[in-house]
C-alpha positions as CSV (number, residue, x, y, z in Angstrom):
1,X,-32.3,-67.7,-75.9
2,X,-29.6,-67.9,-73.4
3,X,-26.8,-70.0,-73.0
4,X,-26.8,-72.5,-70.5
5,X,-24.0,-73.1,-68.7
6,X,-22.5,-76.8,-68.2
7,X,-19.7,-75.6,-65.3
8,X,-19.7,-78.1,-62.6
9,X,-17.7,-75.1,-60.4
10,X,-19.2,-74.0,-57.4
11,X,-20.5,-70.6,-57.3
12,X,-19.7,-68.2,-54.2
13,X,-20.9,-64.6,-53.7
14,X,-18.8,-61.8,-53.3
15,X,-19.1,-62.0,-49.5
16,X,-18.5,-66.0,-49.6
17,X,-15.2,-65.1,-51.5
18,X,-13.8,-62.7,-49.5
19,X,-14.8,-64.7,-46.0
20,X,-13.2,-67.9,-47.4
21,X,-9.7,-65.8,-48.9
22,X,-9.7,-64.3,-44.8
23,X,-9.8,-67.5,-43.3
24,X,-6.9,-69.1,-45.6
25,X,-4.9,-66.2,-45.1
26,X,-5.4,-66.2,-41.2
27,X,-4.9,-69.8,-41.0
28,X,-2.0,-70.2,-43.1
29,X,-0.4,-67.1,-41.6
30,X,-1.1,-66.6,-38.4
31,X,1.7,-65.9,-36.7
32,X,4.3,-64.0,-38.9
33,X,8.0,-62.2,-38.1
34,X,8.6,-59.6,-41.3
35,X,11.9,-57.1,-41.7
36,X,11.3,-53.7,-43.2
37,X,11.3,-50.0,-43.4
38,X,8.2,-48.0,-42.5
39,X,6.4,-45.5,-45.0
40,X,3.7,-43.8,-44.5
41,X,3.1,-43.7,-40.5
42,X,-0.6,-42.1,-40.1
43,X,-2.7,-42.3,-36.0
44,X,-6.5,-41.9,-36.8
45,X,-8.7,-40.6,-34.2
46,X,-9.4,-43.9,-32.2
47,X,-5.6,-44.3,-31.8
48,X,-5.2,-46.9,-34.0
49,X,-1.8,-46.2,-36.1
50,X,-1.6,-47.5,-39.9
51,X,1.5,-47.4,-41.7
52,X,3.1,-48.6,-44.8
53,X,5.7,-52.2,-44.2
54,X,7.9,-52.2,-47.3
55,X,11.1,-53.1,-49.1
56,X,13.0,-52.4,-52.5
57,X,10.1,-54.6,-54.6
58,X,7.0,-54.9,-52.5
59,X,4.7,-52.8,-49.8
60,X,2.2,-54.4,-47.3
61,X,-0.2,-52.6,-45.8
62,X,-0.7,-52.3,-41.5
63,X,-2.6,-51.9,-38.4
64,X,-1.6,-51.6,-34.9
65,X,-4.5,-51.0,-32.6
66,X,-4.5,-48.8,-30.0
67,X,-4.1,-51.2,-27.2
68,X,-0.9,-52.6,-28.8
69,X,0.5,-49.0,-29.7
70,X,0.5,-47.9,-26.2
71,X,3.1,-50.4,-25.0
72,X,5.5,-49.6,-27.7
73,X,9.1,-48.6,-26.3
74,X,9.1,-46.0,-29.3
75,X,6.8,-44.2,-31.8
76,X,7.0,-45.6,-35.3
77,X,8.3,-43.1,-37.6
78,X,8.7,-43.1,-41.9
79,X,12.0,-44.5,-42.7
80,X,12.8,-46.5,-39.7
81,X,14.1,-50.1,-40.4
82,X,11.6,-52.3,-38.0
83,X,11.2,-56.1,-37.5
84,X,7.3,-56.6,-37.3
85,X,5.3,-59.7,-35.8
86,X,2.0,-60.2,-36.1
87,X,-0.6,-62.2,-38.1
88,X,-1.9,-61.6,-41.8
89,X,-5.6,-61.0,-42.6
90,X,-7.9,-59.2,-45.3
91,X,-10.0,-56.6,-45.3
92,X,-13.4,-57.4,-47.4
93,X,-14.4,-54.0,-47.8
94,X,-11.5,-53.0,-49.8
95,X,-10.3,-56.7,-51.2
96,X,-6.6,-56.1,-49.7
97,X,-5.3,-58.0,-47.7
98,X,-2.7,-56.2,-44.5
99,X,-0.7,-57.1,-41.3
100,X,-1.9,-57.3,-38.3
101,X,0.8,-55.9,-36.1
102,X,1.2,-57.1,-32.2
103,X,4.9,-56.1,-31.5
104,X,7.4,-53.3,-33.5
105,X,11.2,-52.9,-32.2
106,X,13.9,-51.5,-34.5
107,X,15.4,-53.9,-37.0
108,X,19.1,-53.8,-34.4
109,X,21.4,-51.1,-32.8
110,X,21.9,-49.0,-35.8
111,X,18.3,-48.6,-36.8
112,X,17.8,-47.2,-32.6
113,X,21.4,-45.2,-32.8
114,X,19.4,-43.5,-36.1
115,X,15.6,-43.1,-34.2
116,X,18.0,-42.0,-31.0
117,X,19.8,-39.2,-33.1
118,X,16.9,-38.1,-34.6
119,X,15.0,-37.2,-31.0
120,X,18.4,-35.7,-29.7
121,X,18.3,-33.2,-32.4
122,X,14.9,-32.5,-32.0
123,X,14.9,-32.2,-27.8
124,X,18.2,-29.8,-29.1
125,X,15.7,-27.7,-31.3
126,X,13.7,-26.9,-28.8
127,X,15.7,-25.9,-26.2
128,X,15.4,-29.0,-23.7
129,X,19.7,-29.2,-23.6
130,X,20.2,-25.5,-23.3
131,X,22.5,-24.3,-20.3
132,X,20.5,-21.8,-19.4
133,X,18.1,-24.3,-18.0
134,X,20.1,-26.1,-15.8
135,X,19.8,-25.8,-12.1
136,X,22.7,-25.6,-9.8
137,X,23.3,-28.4,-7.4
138,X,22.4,-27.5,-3.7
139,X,25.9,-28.0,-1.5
140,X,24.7,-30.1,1.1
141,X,20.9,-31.2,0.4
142,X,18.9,-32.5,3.7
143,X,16.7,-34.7,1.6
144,X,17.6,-36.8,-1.6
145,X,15.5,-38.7,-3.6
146,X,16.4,-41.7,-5.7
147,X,14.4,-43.3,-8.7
148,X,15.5,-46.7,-9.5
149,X,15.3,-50.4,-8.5
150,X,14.8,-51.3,-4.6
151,X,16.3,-54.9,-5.5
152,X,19.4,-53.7,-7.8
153,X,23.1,-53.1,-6.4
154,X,22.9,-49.4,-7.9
155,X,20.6,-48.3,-4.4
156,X,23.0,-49.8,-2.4
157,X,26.1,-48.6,-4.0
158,X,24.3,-44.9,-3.7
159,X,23.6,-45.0,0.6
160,X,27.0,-46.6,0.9
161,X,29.1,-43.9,-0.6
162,X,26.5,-41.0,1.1
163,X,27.5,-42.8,4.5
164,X,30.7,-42.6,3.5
165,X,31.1,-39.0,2.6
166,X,28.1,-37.0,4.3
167,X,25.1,-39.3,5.5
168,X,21.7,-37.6,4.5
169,X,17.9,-38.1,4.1
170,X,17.3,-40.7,1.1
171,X,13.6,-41.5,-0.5
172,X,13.3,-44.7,-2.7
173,X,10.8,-44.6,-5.4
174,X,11.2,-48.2,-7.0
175,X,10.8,-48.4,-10.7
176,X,11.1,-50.5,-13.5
177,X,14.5,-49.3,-15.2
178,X,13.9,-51.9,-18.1
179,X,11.1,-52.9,-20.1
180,X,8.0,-51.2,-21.5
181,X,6.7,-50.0,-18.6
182,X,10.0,-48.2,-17.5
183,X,9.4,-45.2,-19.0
184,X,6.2,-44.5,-17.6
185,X,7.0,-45.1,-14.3
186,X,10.5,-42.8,-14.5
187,X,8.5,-39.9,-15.7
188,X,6.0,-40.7,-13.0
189,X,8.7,-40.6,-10.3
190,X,10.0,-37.5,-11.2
191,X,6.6,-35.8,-11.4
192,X,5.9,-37.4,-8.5
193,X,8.8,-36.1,-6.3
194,X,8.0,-32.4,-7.6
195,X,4.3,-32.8,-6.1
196,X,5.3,-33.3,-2.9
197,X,4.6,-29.8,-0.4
198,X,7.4,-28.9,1.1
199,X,6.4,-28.8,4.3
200,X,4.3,-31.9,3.7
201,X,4.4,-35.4,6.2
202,X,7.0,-37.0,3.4
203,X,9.5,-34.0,3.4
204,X,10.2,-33.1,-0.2
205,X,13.6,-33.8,-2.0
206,X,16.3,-31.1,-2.5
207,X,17.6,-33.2,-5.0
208,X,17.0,-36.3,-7.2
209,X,19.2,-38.8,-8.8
210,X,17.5,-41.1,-11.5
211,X,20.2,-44.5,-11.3
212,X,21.0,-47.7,-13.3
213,X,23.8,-49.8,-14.2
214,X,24.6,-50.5,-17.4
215,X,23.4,-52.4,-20.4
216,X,22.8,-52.6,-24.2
217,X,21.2,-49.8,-26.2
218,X,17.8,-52.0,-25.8
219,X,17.6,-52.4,-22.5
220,X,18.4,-48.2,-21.7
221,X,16.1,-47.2,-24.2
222,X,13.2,-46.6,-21.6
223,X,15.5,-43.4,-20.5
224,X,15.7,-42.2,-24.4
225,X,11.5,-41.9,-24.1
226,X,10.0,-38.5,-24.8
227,X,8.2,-38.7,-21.5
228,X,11.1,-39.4,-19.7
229,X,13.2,-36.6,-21.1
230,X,10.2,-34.1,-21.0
231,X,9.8,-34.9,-17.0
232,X,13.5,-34.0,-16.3
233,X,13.5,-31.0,-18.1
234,X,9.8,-29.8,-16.1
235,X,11.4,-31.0,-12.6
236,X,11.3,-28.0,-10.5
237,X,13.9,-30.0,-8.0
238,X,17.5,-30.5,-9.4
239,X,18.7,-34.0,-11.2
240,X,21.7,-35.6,-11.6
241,X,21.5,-38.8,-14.3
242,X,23.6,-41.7,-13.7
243,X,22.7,-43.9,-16.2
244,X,24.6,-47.1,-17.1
245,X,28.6,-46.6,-17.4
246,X,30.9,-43.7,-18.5
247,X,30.2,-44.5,-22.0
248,X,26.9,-45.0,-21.9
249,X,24.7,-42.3,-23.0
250,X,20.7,-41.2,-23.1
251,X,18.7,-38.6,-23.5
252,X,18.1,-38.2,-19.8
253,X,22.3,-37.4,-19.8
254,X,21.3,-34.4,-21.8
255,X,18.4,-33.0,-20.6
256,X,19.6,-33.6,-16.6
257,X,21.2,-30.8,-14.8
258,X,24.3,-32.9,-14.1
259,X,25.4,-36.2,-15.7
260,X,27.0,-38.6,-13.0
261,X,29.3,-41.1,-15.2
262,X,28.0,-43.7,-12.7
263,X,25.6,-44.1,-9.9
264,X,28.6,-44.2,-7.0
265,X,29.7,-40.7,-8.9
266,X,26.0,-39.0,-8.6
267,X,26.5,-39.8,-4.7
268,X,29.7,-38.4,-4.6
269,X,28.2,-35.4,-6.4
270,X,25.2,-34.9,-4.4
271,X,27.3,-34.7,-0.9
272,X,30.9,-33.4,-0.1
273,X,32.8,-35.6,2.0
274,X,32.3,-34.6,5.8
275,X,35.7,-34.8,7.0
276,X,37.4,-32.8,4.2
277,X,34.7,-29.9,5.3
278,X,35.9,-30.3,9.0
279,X,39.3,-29.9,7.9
280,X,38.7,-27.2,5.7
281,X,36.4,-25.5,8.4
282,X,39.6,-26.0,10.9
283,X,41.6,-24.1,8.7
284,X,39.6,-21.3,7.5
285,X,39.2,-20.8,11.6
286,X,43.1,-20.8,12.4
287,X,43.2,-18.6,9.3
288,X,40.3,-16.4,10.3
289,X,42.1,-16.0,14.1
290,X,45.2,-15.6,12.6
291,X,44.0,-12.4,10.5
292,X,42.2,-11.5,13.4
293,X,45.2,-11.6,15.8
294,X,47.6,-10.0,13.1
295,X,44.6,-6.9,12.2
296,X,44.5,-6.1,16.2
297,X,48.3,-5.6,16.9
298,X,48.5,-3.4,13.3
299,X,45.5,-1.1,14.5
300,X,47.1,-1.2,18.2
301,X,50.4,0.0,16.8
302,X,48.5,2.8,14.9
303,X,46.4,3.7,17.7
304,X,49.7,4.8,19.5
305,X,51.5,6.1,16.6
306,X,48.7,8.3,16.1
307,X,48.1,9.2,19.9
308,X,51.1,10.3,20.0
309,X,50.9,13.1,17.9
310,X,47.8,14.4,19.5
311,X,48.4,17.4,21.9
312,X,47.2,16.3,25.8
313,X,43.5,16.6,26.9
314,X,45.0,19.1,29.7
315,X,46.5,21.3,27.1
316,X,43.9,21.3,24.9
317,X,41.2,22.3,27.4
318,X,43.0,24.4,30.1
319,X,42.9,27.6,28.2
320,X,39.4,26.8,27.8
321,X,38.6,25.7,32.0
322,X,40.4,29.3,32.6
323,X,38.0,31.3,30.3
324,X,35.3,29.2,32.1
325,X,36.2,30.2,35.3
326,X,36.9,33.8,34.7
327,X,33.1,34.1,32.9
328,X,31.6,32.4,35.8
329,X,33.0,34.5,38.3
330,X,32.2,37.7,36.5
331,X,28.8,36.1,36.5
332,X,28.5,36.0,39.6
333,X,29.5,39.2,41.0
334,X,27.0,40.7,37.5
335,X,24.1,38.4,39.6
336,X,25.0,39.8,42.8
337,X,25.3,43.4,41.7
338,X,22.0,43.0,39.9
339,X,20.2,41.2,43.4
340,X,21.9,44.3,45.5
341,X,20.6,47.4,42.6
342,X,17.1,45.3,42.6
343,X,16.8,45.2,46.3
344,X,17.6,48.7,46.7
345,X,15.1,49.9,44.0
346,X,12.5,47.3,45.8
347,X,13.4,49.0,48.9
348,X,13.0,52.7,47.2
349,X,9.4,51.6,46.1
350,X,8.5,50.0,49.1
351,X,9.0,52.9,51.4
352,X,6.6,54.9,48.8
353,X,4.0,52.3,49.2
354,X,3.5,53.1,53.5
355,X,0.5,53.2,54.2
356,X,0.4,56.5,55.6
357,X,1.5,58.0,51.8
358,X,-1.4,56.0,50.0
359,X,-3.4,57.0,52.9
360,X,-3.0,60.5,51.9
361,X,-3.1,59.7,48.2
362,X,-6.9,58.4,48.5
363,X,-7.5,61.2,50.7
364,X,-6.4,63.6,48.2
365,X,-8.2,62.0,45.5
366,X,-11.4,61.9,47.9
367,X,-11.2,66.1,48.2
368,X,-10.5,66.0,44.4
369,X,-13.5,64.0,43.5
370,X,-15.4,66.1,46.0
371,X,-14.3,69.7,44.4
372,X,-15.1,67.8,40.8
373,X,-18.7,67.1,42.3
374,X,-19.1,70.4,43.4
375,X,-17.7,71.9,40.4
376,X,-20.2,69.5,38.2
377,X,-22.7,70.4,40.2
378,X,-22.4,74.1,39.7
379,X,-21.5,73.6,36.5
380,X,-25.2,72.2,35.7
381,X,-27.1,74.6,37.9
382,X,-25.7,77.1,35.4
383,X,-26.1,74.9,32.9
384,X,-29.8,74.7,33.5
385,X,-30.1,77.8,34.2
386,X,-28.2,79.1,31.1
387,X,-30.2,76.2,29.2
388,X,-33.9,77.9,30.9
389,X,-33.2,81.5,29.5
390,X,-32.4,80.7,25.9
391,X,-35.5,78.1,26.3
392,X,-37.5,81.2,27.2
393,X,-36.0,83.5,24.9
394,X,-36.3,81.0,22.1
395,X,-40.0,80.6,23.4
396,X,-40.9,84.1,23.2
397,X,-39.2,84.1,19.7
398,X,-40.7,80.9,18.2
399,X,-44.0,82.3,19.7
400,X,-43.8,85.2,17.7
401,X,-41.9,84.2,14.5
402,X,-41.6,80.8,14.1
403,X,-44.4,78.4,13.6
404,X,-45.2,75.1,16.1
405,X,-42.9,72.6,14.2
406,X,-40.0,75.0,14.2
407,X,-40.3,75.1,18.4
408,X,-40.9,71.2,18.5
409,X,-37.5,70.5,16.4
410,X,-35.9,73.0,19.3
411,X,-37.1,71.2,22.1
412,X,-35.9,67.5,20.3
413,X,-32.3,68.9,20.5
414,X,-32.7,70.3,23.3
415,X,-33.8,66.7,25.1
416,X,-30.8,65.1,23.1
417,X,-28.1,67.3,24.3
418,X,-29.6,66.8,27.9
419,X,-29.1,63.2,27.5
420,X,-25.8,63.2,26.4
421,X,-24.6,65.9,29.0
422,X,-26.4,63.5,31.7
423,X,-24.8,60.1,30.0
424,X,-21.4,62.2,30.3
425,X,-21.9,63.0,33.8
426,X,-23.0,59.6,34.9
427,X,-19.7,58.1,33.2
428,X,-17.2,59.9,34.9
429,X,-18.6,59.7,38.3
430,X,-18.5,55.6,37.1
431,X,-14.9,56.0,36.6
432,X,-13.8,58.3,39.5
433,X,-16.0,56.1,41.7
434,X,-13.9,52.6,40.2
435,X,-10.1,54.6,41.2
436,X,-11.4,55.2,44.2
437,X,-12.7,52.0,45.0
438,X,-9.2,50.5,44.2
439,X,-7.6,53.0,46.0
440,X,-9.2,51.7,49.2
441,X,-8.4,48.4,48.3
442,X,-5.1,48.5,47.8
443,X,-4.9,50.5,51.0
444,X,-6.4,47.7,52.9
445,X,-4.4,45.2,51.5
446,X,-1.4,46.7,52.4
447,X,-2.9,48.5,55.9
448,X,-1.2,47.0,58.8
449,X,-4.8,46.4,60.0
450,X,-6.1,43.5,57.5
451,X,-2.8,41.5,58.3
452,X,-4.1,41.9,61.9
453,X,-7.3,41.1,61.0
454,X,-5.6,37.6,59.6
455,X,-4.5,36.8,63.2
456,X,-1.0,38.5,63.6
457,X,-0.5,40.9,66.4
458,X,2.0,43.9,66.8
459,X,5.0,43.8,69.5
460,X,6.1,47.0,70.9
461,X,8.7,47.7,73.8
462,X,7.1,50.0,76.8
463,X,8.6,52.8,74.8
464,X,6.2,52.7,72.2
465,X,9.0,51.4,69.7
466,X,8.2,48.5,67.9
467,X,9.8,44.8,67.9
468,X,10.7,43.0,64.5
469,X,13.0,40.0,65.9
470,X,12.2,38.0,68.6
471,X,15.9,37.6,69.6
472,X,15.8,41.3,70.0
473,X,13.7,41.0,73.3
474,X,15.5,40.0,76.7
475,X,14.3,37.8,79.1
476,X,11.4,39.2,81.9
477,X,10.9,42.0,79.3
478,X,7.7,43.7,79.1
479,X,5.8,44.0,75.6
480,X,2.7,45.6,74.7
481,X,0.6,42.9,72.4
482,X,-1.5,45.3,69.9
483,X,-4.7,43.2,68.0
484,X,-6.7,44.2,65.5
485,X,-9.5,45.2,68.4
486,X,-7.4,45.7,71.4
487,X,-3.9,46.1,73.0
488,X,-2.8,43.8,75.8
489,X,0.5,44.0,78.0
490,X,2.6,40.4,77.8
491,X,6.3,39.7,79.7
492,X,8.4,37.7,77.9
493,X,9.9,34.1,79.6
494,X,13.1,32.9,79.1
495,X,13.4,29.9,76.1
496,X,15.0,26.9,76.0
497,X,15.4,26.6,71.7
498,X,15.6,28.8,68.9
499,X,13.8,26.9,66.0
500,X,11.6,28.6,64.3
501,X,7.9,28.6,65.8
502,X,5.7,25.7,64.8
503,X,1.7,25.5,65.1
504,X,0.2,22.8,67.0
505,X,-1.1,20.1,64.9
506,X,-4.7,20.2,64.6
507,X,-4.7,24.0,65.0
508,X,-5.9,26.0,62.0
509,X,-5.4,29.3,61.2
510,X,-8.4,31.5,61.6
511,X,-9.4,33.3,58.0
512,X,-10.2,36.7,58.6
513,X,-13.7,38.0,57.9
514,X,-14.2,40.0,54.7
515,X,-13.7,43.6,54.7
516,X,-16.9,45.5,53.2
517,X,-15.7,48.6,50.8
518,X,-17.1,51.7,52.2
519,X,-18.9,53.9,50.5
520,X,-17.3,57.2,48.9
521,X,-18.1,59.8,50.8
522,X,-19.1,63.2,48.7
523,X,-20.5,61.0,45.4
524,X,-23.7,63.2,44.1
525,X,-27.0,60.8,43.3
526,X,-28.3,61.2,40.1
527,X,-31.2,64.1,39.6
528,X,-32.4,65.6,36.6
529,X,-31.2,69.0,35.2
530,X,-34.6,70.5,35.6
């Protein structure tokens, strides 16, 4: 049998147990401030972060949800002294109990001078400080941007010293420069200023300067911020820091392309001062016409030294004008020598071209062709008739010795060497017939009688001689007129000019009617041979 059991202690379940240990925990701890180091730091999935709260003797587990760990200033990391608040509670599942955590900040300056070292030399690792990725500084921007706080002094320190030196374009993106929500809304300046188009309504920066004055450790940290340091070092627009005093330092001082040891200094670098560049401008002008003034007299004095030891145009280019002349006058007597031996050969073949020579020339050729037409034609009566007694020889012959085909082949050749003594024939009468047929037009072209076919008439004095001037003829004169169909007797009247005869207007010259080619006298027709 069992044993009974006379305990008068209440008896709780598991679950019971563990519900009533959460509640005394939570209740008598509910709000608690603990110092220690951090161990093992581990972010699950849902973004909650656990880690490890511990000292020399003791180790309590934590939890920071993921709401909480998104407003942190920094990221919890193993080692790091911290000073923790939050509330104490249990977790059933596991029967431990752990710390709720609601706020983390480093446990005092030299557990953030640690954590800040430590980024530095990781930003270093990776390049983010390197020289070689630092932008120059534009000489005089047109637009400047400026990330810090519309209420603080440090905005108005910056527009007073550019109005000072070199007034220019400033944008004002007000953030936070302290807090937890400064870093987020630095970074989100700078990226912000980089978005801009550059030919966009809000004109976009040629430079920016991120500004604050100075402060603790705690309340620069926002510009220590990975975010922060990882914006400046993707700007595409160059950025001076000028964070805090001369001694103060961040992580934005490293990664920037300038570091301004205060925020009056970043104006001063952003702008030169106005005047200074007038001045400078003056000079480098009274300098430049100096030079100027100083290079023209050297060259002038060259020039003339140099002039002078060149020879004279004249000198240099009167042998030259006398060759000239002497060629051009032996050119011209050679052109006038050459027009007088041309005009005397012109005048030679002229007087063979009368029209009285060519007129015997065709007539010559006419009797020519004639005694060759006679000569062809007795030339193929004998011919035929030399050509009819072989064909009757050759007849009697074939009759007797040679058969029918033999006297058929005979009479084939003999109708092809008819042919081709006939084509001959009729060839060169074609070609005698063509000369003489330009023979008579070249004699009519140049006859006196087809230019007076064209309208011109012929003077001649009453002694038959004939009249080429008209200034030749005296006054009262009588002149026979001879046309191309008639002659008529004319007295010449005194005139009152000597220009040169102009038609009427409205008169036109009467073309002359064509001139038929004759016929060639003596040309034999075509006939046949027998």
């Amino acid at each position: 049998m069992s044993e009974v059991s006379t305990s008068n202690a209440h008896e709780f379940t598991v679950s019971e147990l563990a519900g009533a240990l959460k509640r005394t925990v939570e209740e008598t701890y509910g709000h608690v401030r603990v110092r220690g180091e951090l161990g093992r730091v581990t972010i699950a999935r849902s973004g909650h972060v656990y880690m490890d709260l511990k000292d020399d003797r003791a180790v309590i587990s934590s939890i920071v949800w993921k709401g909480v760990a998104s407003k942190f200033r920094f990221a919890p990391e193993e080692g790091l002294e911290v000073i923790a608040e939050g509330r104490l509670s249990t977790y059933p599942g596991r029967s431990q109990y752990q710390l709720i955590i609601e706020k983390l900040e480093p446990a005092g300056a030299g557990a953030l001078m640690a954590l800040l070292e430590e980024r530095r030399k990781k930003f270093q690792a990776e390049g983010l400080f390197d020289d070689a990725h630092k932008q120059p500084i534009p000489f005089l921007p047109q637009t400047i941007g400026v990330i810090t706080s519309p209420t603080g002094a440090v905005i108005r320190d910056i527009l007073h010293r550019l109005a000072d030196r070199f007034p220019r374009h400033v944008l004002l993106w007000p953030v936070l420069v302290q807090g937890d929500k400064a870093a987020e809304q630095v970074s989100t300046a700078i990226a912000g200023f980089n978005a801009l188009p550059k030919d966009g309504p809000v004109p976009r920066p040629d430079l920016l300067i991120v500004a604050r004055g100075g402060g603790s450790i705690e309340d620069l940290w926002g510009f220590n911020e990975e975010n922060v340091v990882r914006a400046a070092a993707g700007s595409k627009i160059p950025l001076i820091s000028a964070i805090g005093h001369e001694t103060d330092w961040t992580l934005l001082d490293y990664v920037a392309d300038r570091r301004a040891p205060t925020p009056t200094g970043a104006a001063e670098m952003a702008v030169p001062v106005r005047t200074e560049l007038l001045n400078s401008l003056q000079n480098q002008q009274m300098r430049l016409s100096s030079a100027v003034t100083s290079l023209q007299l050297r060259k002038q004095t060259e020039l003339r030294a140099a002039a002078r030891g060149l020879p004279r145009p004249e000198d240099l280019l009167g042998v030259l004008s006398q060759r000239f002349d002497y060629v051009a006058a032996r050119l011209m007597r050679g052109l006038e020598s050459g027009l007088d031996a041309r005009a005397q050969r012109l005048s030679g073949i002229a007087g063979r071209l009368r029209p009285q020579g060519l007129q015997t020339a065709i007539t010559r050729r006419f009797e020519e062709i004639d005694a060759l037409s006679r000569r062809l034609q007795q030339g193929n009566r004998r011919l035929s008739t030399q050509n009819g007694d072989r064909i009757v020889v050759m007849a009697a012959r074939l009759a007797r010795q040679a058969p029918r085909q033999a006297l058929q082949n005979h009479q084939q050749n003999l109708h092809t060497l008819w042919q081709r003594g006939h084509a001959a024939m009729q060839r060169a009468l074609r070609e005698h017939g063509y000369k003489v047929d330009s023979a008579a037009k070249l004699l009519r072209s140049l006859s006196h009688e087809g230019v007076l076919a064209r309208g011109f008439a012929l003077v001649h004095r009453q002694d038959g001689s004939l009249v080429r001037t008209g200034a030749a003829l005296q006054a009262g004169e009588a002149v026979d007129l001879q046309f191309s169909d008639i002659r008529r007797q004319a007295r010449i009247e005194d005139g009152t000019d000597n220009e040169p005869f102009k038609p009427k207007p409205g008169l036109k010259p009467r073309s002359p009617k064509p001139v038929k080619s004759k016929a060639v006298k003596g040309t034999p027709g075509q006939g046949s041979l027998f």
